[in-house]
FITISE-63472 format. One record per residue (C-alpha): residue in one letter; x, y, z. Coordinates in steps of 0.25 Angstrom, whole numbers, plus 5000, padded with zeros to 4 digits. Layout:
{rec "A",{X,Y,Z}}
...
END
This chain:
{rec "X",{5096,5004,5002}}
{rec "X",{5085,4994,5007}}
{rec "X",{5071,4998,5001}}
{rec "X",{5057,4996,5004}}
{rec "X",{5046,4999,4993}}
{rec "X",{5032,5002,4999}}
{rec "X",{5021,5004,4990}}
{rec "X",{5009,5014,4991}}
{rec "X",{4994,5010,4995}}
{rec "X",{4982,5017,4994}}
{rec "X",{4977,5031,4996}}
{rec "X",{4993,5035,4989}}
{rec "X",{4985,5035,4976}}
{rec "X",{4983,5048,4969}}
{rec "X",{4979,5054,4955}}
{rec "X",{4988,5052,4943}}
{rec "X",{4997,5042,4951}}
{rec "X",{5007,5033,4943}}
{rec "X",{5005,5042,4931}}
{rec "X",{5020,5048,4932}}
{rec "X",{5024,5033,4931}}
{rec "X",{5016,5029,4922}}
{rec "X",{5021,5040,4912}}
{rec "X",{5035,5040,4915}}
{rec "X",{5038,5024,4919}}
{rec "X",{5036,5013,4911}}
{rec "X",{5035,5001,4921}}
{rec "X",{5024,5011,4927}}
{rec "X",{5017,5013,4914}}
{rec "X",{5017,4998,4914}}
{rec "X",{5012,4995,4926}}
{rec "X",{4999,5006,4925}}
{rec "X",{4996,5001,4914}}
{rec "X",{4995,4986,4917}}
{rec "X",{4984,4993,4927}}
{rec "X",{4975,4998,4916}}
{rec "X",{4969,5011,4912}}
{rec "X",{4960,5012,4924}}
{rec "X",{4970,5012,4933}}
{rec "X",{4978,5021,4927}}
{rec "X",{4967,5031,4926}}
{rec "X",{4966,5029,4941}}
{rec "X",{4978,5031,4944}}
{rec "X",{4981,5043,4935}}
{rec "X",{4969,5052,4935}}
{rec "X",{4958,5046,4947}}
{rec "X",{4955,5056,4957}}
{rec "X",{4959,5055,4971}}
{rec "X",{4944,5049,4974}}
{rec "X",{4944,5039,4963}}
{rec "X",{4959,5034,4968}}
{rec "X",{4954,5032,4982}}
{rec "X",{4944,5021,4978}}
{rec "X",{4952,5009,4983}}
{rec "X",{4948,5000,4969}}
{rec "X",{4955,5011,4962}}
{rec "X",{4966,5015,4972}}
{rec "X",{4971,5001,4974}}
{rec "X",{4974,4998,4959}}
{rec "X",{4981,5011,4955}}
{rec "X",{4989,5012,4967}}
{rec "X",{4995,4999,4964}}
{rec "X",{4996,5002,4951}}
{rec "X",{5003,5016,4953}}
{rec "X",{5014,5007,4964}}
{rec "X",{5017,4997,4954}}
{rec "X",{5019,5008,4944}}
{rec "X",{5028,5016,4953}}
{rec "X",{5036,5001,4957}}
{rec "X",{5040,4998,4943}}
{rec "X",{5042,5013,4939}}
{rec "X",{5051,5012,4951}}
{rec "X",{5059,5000,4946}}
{rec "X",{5062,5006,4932}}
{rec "X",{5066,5019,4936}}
{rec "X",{5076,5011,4945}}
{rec "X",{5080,5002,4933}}
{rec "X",{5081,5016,4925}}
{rec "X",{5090,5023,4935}}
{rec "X",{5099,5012,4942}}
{rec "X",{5098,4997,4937}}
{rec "X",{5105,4994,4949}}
{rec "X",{5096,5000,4958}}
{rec "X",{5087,4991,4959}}
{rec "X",{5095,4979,4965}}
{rec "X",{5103,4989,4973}}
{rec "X",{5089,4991,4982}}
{rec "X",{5085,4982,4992}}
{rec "X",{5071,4982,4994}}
{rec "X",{5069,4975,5007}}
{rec "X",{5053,4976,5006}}
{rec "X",{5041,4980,5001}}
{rec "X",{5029,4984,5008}}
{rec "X",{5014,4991,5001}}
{rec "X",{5005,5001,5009}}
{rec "X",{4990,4991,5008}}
{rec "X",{4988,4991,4992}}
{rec "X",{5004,4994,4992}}
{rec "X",{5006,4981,4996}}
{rec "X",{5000,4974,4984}}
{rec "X",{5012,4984,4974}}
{rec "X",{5022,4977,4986}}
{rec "X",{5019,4964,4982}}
{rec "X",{5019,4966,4969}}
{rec "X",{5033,4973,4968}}
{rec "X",{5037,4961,4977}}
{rec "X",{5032,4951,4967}}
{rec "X",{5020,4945,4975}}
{rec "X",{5010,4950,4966}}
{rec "X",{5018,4946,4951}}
{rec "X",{5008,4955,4942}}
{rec "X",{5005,4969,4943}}
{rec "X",{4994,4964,4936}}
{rec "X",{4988,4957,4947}}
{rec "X",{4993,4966,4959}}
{rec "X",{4984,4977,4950}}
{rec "X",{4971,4966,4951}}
{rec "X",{4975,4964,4965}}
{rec "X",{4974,4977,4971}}
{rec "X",{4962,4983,4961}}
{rec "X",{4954,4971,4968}}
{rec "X",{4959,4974,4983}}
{rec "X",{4955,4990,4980}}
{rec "X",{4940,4985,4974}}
{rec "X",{4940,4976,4987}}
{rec "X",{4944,4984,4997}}
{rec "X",{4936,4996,4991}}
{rec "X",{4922,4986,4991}}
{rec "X",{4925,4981,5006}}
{rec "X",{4925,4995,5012}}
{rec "X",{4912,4999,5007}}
{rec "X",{4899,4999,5012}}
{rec "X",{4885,4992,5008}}
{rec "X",{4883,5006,5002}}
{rec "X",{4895,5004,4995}}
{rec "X",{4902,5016,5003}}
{rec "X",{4915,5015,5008}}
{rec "X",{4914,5014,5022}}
{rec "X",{4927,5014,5027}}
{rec "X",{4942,5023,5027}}
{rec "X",{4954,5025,5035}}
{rec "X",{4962,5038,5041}}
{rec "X",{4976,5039,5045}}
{rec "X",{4977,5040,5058}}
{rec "X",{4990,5048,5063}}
{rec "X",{4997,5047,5077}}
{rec "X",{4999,5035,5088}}
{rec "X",{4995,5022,5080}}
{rec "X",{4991,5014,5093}}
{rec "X",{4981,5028,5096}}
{rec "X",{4976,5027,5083}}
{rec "X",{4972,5011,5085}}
{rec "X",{4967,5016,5099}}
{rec "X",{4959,5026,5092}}
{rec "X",{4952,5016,5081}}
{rec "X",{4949,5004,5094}}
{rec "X",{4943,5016,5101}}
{rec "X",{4932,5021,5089}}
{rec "X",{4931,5007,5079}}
{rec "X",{4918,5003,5086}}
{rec "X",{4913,4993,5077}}
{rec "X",{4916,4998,5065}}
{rec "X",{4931,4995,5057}}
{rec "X",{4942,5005,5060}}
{rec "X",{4957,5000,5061}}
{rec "X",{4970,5005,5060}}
{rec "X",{4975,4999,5045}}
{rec "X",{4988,5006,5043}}
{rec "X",{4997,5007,5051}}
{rec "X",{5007,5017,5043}}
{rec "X",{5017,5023,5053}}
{rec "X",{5019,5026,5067}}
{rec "X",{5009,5040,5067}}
{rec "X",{4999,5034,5058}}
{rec "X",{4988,5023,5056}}
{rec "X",{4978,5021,5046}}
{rec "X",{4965,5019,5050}}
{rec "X",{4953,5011,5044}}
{rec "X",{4938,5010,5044}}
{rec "X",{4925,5012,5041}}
{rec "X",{4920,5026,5040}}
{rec "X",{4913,5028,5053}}
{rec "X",{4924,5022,5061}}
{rec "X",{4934,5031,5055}}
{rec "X",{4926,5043,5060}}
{rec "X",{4925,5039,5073}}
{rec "X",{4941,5035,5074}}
{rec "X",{4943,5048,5067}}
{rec "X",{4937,5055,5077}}
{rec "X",{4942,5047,5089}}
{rec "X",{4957,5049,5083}}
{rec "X",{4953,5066,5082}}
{rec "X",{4952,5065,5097}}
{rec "X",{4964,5057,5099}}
{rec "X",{4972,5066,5092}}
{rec "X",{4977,5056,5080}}
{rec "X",{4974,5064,5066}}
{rec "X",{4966,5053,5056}}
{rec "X",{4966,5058,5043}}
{rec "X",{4957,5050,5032}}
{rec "X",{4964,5042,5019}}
{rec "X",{4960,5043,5007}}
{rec "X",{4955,5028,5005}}
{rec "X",{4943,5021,5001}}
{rec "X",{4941,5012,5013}}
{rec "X",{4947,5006,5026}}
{rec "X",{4959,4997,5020}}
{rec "X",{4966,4988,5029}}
{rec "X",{4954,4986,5039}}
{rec "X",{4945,4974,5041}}
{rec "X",{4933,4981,5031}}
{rec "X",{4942,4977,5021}}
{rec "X",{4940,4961,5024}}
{rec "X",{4933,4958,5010}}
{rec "X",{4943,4965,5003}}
{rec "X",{4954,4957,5010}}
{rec "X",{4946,4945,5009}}
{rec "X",{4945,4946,4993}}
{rec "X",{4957,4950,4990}}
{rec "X",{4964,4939,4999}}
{rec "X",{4955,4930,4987}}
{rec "X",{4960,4936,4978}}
{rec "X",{4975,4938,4982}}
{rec "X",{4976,4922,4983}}
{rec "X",{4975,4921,4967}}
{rec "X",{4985,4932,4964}}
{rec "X",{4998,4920,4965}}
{rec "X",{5005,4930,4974}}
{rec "X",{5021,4927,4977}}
{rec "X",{5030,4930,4987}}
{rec "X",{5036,4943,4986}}
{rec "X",{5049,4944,4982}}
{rec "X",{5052,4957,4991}}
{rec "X",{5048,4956,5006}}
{rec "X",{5034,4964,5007}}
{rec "X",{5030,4970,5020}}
{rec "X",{5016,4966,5023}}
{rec "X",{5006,4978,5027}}
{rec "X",{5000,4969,5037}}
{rec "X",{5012,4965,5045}}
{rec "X",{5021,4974,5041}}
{rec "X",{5032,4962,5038}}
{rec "X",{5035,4954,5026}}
{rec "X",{5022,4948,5020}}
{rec "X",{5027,4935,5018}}
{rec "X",{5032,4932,5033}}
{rec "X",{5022,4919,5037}}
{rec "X",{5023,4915,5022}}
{rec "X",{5036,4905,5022}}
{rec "X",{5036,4893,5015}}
{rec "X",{5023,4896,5007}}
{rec "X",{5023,4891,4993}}
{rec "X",{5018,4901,4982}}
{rec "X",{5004,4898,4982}}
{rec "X",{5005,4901,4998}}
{rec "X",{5013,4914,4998}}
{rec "X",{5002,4918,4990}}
{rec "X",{4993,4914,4997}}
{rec "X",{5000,4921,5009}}
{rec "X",{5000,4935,5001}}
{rec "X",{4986,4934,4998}}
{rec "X",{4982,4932,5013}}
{rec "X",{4991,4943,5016}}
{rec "X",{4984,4954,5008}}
{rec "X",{4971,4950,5008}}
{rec "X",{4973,4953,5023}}
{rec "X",{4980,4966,5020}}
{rec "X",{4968,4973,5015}}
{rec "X",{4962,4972,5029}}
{rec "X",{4974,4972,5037}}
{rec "X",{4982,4983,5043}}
{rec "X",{4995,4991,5036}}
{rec "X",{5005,4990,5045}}
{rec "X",{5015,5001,5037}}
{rec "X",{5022,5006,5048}}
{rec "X",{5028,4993,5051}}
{rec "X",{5031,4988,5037}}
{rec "X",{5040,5002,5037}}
{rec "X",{5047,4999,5049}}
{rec "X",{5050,4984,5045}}
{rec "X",{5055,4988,5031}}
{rec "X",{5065,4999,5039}}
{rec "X",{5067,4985,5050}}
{rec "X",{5072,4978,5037}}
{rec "X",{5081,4990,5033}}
{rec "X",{5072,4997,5023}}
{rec "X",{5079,5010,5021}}
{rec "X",{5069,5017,5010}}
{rec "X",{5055,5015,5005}}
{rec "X",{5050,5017,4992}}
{rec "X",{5037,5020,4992}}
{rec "X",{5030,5016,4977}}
{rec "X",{5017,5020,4972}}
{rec "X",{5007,5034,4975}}
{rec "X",{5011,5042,4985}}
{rec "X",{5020,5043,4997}}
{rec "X",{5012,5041,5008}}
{rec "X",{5021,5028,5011}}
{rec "X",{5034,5036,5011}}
{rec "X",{5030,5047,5020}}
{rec "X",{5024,5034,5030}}
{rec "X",{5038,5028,5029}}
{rec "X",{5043,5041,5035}}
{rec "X",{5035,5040,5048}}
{rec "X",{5041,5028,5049}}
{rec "X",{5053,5027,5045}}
{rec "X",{5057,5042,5043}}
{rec "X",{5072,5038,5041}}
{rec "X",{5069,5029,5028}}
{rec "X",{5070,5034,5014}}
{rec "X",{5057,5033,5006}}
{rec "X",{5055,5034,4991}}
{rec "X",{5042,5033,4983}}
{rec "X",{5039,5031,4969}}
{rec "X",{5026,5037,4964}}
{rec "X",{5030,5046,4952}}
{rec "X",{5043,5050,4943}}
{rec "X",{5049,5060,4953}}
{rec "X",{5048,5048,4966}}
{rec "X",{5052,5040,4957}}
{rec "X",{5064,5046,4951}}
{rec "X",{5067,5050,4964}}
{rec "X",{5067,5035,4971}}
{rec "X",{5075,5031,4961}}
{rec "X",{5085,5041,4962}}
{rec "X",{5083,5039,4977}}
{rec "X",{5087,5024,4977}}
{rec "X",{5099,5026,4967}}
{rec "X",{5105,5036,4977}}
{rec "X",{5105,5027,4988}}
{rec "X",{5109,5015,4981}}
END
């Protein structure tokens, strides 16, 4: 069976996340605990207002992913040592944050370590570009749901002068839209009269949009130190939907990541192309997605776009057991 493994981004957070993992895997323990105390306390007992704070969202998630990753590869080792060569995983692919847990399960980013002080300085980042000189947020997103050309329409019609841009572009009947606050009221009213329900996400500001330009601009900075490698697996890329590495041919180490760095410094102010990585993983004969991390959120967008392919998930013990038991089935 050809797989494709996506991994969760944020606003899939919720309390006590990863703690079934953590008690019960020991790959997953390992991983928590190379995070530290304070993220484990995060992620185990934060409210739901202290894990929407994007400096805090970013790390535990990741965390929780690459928990659920390895957890996912010792119950496999557990069950079937011959599972594990029998799967062809045709690609990777990570919503946003989840695209840093891609890289790192593709061996681009060679130390969790550093893949934790990666993202935990993309949240803090990102968090400072979307606030205000009185140190509010000043910017959000809604999902928007219906025609995704009506929805764009809808957002040319209301921006004014203010940012508001469609960001996520997750399947055929919806698109994530992104902007500073006032904007957003004014799309949200416009799309009320035109029929197409926008419903807010719980998120600290407006990911994916050019307000977050500092952010992007530091984290590209700090990407070029990180000696990031080819990844062994192909890795579709949120902002073109194809294997990142296409244009990178014939670089040597020191340009390939060089080439990565520019590529997701650009992604924190670029659009997520979902819907498209979807329908070119099932192009290259992807049968069923195993979504890793919080949540299901991913799993239930595969659906609206490919409603005939088989998705898994692996948050907890039960979806755990139950992907494994899954995968040896159809083996």
């Amino acid at each position: 069976m050809k797989i494709g493994l996506i991994f969760a981004g944020q606003g899939a957070q919720y309390t006590g996340m990863g703690k079934e993992l953590y008690d019960n895997s020991s790959r997953a323990k390992e991983i928590m605990n190379l995070a530290g105390e304070q993220v484990k306390e995060w992620c185990f007992e934060g409210t739901k207002e202290m894990l929407r704070q994007t400096h805090i969202t970013q790390p535990c998630i990741y965390t929780v992913t690459m928990a659920a990753y390895e957890a996912l590869l010792e119950e496999i080792e557990k069950q079937d040592s011959d599972l594990l060569n029998s799967l062809e995983i045709v690609g990777l692919a990570g919503f946003s944050l989840g695209e840093y847990a891609a890289l790192t399960a593709a061996g681009s980013i060679t130390d969790i370590r550093k893949g934790m002080e990666i993202v935990t300085h993309r949240g803090t980042w990102m968090n400072e570009a979307g606030l205000g000189e009185d140190g509010v947020q000043r910017g959000s997103m809604v999902a928007a749901f219906g025609d995704r050309k009506a929805i764009l329409d809808c957002v040319d019609d209301v921006k004014e002068d203010g940012v508001l841009q469609g960001v996520n572009f997750n399947s055929p009947v919806q698109t994530v839209v992104a902007g500073d606050k006032e904007s957003l009221e004014r799309f949200k009213a416009e799309a009320k009269a035109r029929k197409i329900k926008a419903i807010p996400l719980s998120v600290g500001t407006a990911f994916h949009s050019k307000m977050m330009a500092p952010a992007a601009a530091k984290l590209q900075d700090f990407l070029m130190d990180c000696d990031l490698k080819a990844p062994n697996k192909k890795v579709y890329s949120d902002i073109t939907a194809e294997d990142m590495m296409k244009g990178a041919e014939g670089l040597d180490e020191a340009g390939v990541s060089k080439f990565i760095a520019e590529l997701m410094g650009k992604q924190a102010m670029s659009p997520v192309y979902w819907q498209e990585i979807i329908e070119n993983m099932a192009a290259d004969g992807v049968e069923c997605v195993i979504e890793i991390g919080p949540g299901t959120t991913l799993c239930g967008i595969v659906k609206k776009i490919k409603e005939d392919m088989l998705t898994l998930h692996v948050q907890d013990m039960e979806s755990l057991q139950n992907t494994v038991k899954t995968l040896i089935e159809n083996k």
